[in-house]
KEVEX-207151 format. One record per residue: y, z, x of N, C-alpha, C in turn. Coordinates in steps of 0.2 Angstrom, whole numbers, m for minus. Example, Ala and Ser with C-alpha at 12.3 -4.5 7.8 and 13.67 -1.06 7.14 Angstrom:
residues 2
R   nyy   nzz   nxx  cayy  cazz  caxx   cyy   czz   cxx
R   m28    39    66   m22    39    62   m16    39    66
R   m11    35    64    m5    36    68     0    39    64
This chain:
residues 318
R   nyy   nzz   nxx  cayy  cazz  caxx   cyy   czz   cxx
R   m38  m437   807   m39  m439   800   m44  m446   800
R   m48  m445   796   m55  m451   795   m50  m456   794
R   m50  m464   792   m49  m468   789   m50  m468   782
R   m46  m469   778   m47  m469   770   m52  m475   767
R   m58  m475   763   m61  m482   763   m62  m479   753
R   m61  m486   752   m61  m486   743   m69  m481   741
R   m71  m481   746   m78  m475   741   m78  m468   744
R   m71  m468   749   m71  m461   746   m65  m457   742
R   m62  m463   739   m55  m461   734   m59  m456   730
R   m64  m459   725   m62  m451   720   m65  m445   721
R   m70  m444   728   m70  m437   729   m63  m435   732
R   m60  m440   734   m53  m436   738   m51  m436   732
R   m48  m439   727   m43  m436   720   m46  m429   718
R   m53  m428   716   m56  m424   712   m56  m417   718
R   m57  m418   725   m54  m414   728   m50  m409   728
R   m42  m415   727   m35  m411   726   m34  m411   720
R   m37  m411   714   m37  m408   707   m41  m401   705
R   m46  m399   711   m52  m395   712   m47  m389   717
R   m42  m389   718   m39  m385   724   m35  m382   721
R   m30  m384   716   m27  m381   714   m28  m381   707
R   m35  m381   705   m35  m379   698   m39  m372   698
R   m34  m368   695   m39  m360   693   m41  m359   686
R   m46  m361   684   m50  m358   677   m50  m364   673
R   m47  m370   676   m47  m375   672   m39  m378   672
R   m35  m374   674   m28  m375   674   m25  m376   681
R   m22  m382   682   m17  m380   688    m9  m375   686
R    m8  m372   689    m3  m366   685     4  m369   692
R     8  m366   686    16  m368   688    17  m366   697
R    13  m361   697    15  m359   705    13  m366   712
R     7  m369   708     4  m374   711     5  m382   710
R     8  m381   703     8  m389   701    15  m393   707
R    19  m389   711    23  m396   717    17  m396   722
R    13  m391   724     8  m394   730     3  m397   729
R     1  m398   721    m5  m403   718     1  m408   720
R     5  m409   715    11  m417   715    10  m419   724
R    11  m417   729    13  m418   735     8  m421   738
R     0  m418   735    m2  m419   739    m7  m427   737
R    m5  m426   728    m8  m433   726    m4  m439   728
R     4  m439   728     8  m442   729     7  m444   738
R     6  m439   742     1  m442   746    m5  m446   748
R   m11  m442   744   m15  m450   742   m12  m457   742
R    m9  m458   735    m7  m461   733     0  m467   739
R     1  m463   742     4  m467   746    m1  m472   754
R    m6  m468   754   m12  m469   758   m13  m476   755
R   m14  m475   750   m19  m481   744   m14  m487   747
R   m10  m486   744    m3  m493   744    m2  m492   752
R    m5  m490   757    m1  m493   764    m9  m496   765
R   m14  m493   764   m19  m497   767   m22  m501   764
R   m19  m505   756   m19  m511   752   m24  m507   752
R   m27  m503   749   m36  m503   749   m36  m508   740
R   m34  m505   737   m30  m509   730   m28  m516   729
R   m28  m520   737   m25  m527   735   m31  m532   734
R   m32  m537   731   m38  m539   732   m44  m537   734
R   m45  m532   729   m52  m527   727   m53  m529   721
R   m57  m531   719   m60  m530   711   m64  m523   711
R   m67  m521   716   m71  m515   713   m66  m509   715
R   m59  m511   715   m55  m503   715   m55  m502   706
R   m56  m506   701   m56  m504   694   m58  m499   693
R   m64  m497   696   m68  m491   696   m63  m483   699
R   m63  m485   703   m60  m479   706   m50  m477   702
R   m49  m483   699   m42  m484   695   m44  m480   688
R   m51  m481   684   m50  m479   678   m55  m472   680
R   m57  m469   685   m58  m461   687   m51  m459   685
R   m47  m459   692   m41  m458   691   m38  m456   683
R   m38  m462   679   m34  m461   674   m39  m456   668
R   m45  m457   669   m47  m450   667   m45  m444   667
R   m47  m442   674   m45  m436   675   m38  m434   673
R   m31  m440   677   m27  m437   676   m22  m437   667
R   m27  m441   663   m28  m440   655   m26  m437   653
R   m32  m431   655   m30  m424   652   m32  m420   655
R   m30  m419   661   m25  m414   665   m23  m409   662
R   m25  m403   663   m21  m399   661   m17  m394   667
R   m12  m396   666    m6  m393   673     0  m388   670
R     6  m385   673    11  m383   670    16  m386   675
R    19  m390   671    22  m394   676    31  m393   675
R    31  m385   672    40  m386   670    44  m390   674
R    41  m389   679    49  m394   687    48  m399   685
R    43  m403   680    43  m411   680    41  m414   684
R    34  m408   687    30  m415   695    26  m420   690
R    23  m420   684    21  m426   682    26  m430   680
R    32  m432   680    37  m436   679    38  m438   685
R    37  m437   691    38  m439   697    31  m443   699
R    24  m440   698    19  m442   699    16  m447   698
R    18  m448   688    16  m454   686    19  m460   685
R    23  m463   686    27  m469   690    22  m469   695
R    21  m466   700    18  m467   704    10  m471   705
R     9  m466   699     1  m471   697     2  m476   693
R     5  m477   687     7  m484   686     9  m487   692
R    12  m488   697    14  m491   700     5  m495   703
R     1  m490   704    m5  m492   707    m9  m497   702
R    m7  m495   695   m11  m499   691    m8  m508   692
R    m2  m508   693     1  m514   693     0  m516   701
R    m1  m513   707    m3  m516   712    m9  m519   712
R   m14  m517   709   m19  m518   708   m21  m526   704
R   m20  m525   696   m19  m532   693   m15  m536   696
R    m9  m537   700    m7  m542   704   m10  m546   707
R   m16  m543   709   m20  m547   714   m24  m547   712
R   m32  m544   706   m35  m542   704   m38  m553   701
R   m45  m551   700   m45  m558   698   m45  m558   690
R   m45  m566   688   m44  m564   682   m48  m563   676
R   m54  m565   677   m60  m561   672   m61  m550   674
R   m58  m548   681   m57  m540   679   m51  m539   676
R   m45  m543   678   m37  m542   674   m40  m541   665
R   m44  m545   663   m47  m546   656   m49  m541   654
R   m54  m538   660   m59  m533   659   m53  m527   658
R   m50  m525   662   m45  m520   663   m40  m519   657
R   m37  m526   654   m36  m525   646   m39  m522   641
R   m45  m525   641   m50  m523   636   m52  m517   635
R   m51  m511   644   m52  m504   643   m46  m500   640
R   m38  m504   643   m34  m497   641   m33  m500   633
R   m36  m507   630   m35  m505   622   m41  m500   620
R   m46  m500   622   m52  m497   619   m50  m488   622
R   m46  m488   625   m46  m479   628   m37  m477   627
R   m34  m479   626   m26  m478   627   m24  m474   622
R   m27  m475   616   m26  m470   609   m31  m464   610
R   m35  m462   613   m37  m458   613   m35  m452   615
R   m34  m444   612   m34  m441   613   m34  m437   622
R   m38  m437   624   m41  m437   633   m34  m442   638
R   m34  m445   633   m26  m449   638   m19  m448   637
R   m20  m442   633   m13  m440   630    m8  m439   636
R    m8  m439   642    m4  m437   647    m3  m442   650
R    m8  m447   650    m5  m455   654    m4  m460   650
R    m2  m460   644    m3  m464   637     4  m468   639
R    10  m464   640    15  m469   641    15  m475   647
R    11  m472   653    13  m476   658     6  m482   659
R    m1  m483   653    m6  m484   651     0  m488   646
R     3  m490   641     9  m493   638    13  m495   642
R    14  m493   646    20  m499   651    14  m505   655
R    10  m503   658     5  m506   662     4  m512   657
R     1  m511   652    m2  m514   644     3  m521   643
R    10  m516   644    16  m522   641    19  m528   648
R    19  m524   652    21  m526   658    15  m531   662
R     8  m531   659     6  m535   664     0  m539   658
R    m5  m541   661    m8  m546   655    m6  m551   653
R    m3  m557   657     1  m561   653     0  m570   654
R    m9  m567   655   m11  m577   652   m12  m577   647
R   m11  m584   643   m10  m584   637   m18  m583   635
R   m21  m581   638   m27  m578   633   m28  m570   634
R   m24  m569   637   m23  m561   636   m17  m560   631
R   m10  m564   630    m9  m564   628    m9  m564   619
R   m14  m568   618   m15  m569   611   m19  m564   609
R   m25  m562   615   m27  m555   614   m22  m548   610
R   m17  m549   614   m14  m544   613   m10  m543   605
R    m8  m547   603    m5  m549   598    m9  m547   592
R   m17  m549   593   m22  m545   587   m24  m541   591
R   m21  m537   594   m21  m529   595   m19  m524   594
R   m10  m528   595    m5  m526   589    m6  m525   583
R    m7  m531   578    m9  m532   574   m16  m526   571
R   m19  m526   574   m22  m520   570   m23  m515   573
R   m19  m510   576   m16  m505   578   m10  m503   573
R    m6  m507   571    m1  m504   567    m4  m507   560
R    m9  m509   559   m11  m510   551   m16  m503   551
R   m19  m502   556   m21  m495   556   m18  m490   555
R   m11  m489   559    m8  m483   557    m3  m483   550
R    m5  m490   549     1  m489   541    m3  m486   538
R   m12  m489   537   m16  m484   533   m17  m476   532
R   m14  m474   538   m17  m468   539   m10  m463   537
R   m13  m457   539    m7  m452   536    m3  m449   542
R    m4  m451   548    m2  m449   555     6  m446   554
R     7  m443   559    14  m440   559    17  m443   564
R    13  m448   567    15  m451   572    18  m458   570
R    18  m461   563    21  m469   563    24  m471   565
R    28  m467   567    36  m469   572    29  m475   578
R    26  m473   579    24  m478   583    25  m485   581
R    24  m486   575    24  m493   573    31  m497   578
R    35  m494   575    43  m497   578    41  m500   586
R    38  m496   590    39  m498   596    32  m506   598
R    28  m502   594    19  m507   595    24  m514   592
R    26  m515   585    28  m521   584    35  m524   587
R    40  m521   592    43  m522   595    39  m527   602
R    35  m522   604    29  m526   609    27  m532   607
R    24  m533   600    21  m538   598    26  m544   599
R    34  m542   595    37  m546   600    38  m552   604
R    38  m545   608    41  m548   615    35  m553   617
R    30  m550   616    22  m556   618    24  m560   614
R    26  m562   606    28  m569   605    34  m574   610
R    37  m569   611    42  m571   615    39  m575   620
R    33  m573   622    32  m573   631    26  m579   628
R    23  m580   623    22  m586   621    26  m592   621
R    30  m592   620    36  m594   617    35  m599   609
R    32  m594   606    30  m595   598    42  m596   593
R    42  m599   591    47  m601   588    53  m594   587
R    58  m595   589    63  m589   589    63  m585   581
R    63  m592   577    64  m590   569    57  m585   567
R    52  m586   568    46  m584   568    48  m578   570
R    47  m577   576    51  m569   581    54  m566   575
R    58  m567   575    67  m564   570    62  m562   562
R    58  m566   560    54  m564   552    50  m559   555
R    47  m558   561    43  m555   562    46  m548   562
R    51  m547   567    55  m542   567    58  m540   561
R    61  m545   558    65  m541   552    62  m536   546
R    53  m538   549    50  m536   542    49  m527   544
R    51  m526   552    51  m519   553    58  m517   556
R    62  m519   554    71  m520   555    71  m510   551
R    68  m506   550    69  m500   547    69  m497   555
R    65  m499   558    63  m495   565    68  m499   570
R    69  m490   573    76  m494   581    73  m498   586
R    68  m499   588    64  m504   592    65  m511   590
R    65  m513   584    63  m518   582    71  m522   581
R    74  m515   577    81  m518   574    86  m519   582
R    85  m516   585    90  m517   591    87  m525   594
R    80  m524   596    79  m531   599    81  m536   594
R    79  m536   588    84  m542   582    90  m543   584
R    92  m538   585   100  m536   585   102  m541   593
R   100  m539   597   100  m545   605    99  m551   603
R    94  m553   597    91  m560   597    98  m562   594
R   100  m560   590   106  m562   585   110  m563   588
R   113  m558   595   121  m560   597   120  m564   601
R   111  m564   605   110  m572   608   113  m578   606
R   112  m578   601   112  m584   595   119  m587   593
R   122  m582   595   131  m580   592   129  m580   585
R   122  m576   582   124  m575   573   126  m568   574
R   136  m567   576   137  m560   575   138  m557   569
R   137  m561   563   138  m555   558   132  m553   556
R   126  m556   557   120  m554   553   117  m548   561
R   119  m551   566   118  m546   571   120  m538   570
R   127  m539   567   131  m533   563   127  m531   555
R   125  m534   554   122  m533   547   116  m528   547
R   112  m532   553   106  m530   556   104  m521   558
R   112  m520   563   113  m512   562   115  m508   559
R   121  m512   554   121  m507   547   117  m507   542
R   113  m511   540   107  m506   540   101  m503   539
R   103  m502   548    99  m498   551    99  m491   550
R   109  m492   552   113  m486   549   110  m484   542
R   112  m486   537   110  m486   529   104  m484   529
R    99  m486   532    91  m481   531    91  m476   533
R    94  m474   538    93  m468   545   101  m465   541
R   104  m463   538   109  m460   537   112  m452   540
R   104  m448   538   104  m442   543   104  m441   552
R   105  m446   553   100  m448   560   108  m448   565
R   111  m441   568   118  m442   571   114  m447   577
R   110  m447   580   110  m447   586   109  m456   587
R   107  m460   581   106  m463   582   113  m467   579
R   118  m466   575   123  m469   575   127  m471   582
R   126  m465   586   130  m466   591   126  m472   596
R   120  m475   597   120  m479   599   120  m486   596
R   122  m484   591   122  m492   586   129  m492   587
R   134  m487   588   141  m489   586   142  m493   595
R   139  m489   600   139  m492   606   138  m500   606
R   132  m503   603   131  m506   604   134  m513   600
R   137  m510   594   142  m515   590   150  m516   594
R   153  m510   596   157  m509   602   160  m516   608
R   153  m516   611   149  m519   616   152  m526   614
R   146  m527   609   146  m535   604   154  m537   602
R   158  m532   599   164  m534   596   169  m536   601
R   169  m530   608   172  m532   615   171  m539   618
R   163  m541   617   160  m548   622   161  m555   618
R   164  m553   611   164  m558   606   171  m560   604
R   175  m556   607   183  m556   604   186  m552   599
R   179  m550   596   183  m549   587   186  m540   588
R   194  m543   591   198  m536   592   198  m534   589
R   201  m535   582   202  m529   576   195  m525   576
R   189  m529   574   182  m526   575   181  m521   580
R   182  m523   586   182  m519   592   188  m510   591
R   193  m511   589   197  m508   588   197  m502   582
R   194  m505   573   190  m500   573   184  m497   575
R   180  m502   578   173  m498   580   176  m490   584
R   180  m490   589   184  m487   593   184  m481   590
R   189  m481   588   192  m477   580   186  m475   579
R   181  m477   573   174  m474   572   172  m469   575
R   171  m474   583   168  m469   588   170  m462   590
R   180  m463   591   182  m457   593   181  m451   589
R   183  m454   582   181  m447   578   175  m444   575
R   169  m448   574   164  m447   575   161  m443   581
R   164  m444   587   160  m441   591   162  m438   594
R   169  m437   594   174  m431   598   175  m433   603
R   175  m437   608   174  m437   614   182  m441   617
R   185  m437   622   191  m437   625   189  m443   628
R   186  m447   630   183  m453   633   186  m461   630
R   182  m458   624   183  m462   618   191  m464   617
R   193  m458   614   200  m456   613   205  m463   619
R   205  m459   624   208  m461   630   207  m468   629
R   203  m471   629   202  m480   628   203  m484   623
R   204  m479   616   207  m481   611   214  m481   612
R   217  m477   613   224  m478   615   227  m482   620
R   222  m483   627   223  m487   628   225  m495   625
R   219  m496   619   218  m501   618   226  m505   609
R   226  m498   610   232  m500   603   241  m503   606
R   241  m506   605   248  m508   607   254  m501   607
R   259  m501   613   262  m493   614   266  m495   608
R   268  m499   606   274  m497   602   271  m497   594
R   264  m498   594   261  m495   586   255  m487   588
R   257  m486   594   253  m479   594   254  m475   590
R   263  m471   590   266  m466   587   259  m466   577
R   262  m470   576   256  m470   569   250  m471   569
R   247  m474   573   241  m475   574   240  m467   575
R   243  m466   581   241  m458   581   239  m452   578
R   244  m452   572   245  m450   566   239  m450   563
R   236  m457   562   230  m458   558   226  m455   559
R   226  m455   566   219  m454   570   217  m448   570
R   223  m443   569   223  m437   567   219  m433   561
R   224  m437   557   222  m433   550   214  m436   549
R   210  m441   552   203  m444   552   200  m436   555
R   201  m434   562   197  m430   567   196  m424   559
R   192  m422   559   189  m417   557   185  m409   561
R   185  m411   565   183  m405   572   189  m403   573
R   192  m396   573   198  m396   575   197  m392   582
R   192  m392   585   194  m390   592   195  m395   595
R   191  m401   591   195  m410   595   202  m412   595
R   202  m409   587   211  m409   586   216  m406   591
R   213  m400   592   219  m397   597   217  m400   602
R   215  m403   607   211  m404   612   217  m412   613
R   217  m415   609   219  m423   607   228  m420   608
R   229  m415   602   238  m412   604   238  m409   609
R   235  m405   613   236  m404   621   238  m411   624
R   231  m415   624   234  m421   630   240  m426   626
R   241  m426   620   247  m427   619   254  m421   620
R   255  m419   624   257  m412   624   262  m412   615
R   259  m410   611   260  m411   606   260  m403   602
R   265  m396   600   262  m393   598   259  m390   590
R   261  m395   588   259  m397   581   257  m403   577
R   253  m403   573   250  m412   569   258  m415   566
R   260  m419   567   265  m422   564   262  m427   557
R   266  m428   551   265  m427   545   265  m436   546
R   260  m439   542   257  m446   542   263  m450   538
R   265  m454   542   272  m458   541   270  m467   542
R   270  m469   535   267  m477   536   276  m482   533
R   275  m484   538   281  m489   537   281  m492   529
């Protein structure tokens, strides 16, 4: 085997994207020996540092992320969920050592290319690279009016994609953070998209940093209160209140949260750690209660099974 040398990477990439594409498509039968054999590359690259202190691997980085852009693969087994980690990984090899007028340059591409269309397949791991590296302070104030008008853009638009906002201003964030621009600032920042779960969870940490735990609790109900149709996302609010009222002391708090959770969610998990957590000599009623709450009744008999219980006994309060 030749030696690998950085001018001849993207004939090799476009080689093994050329071999198992038919018609334009690499097809399911094909897509683990395309993965294996770029993840092969790809491990070339990183042993023989072709990547470390190179500025002119930029070029052969943004071939790369072209092509594999907008790929078109059938990837059901999930070989791009295993591949591209891997290329992120090279983006981040790369600016680590990279000097710092191309680390500038390299910014400047994935904001002017990262929304488009053509990078719809590398777009998340093209956002991780983005948030994860860039971070002298002139890149980062870059960043910040980048944010900044990317999400005043998609407020104007009609996209079905706004959910984006929540996470780009969550980002803008973190880069105040990594400023280290004034906490209170941060917290106004966020609270003004405290509607979106990016934004309101990170508020939510800021908070119980702070020990502010009832506005940290305020914060995610609501959250709750906006989102009301949304099962999926109470259960990780109620997690994370749970959490807070455990780490904080406040047992009664902690104890209904419990309660909420178990019958909210069904979960024999839940159940077990509540009972756990109630005093044995106030169960018998507790139990009771917790009964006539459950509304699923396969969770109800599920609950009088492990109680070997074969009937609901009638709610008795002292």
């Amino acid at each position: 085997m030749q030696p690998l040398k950085l001018e001849d990477l993207n004939a090799q990439f476009d080689s093994i994207v050329h071999r198992y594409r038919d018609g334009g498509l690499i097809a399911y039968r094909d897509a683990r020996y395309f993965m294996n054999d770029m993840l092969n590359l790809f491990e070339r690259i990183e042993r023989l540092r072709l990547f470390v202190n190179n500025d002119g691997a930029k070029k052969v980085l943004v071939h790369f992320t072209k092509k594999l852009g907008n790929l078109n693969i059938d990837d059901s087994n999930g070989e791009m969920s295993i591949l591209l980690p891997e290329f992120k990984n090279l983006w981040m090899l790369f600016l680590n050592t990279a000097s710092a007028d191309v680390v500038t340059e390299c910014r400047k591409w994935i904001e002017n290319n990262i929304l488009k269309t053509e990078m719809w397949l590398v777009e998340g791991e093209l956002w991780d690279v983005y948030n994860e590296a860039f971070n002298s302070v002139a890149d980062l104030k870059a960043k910040l009016k980048y944010f900044d008008k990317i999400i005043e853009s998609e407020k104007q638009s009609d996209s079905i994609r706004s959910y984006r906002i929540g996470g780009w201003a969550r980002s803008r964030a973190t880069v105040m953070c990594k400023l280290k621009m004034d906490h209170s600032e941060v917290k106004k920042y966020l609270a003004d998209y405290a509607n979106f779960t990016d934004c309101a969870f990170l508020l939510f940490d800021i908070l119980v940093e702070e020990s502010k735990f009832e506005e940290a609790e305020n914060c995610l109900k609501h959250l709750l209160d906006t989102h009301k149709n949304w099962s999926g996302l109470a259960e990780k609010v109620h997690a994370k209140l749970k959490e807070m009222f455990r780490a904080t002391g406040q047992t009664e708090k902690f104890g209904d949260m419990l309660k909420t959770m178990v019958v909210a969610q069904s979960r024999m998990d839940f159940y077990k750690e509540y009972k756990d957590f109630v005093p044995k000599q106030q169960w018998k009623d507790a139990l009771v209660e917790l009964l006539n709450s459950i509304t699923k009744w396969d969770f109800r008999m599920d609950v009088l099974a492990y109680e070997n219980m074969t009937a609901q006994p009638s709610v008795k309060f002292p």
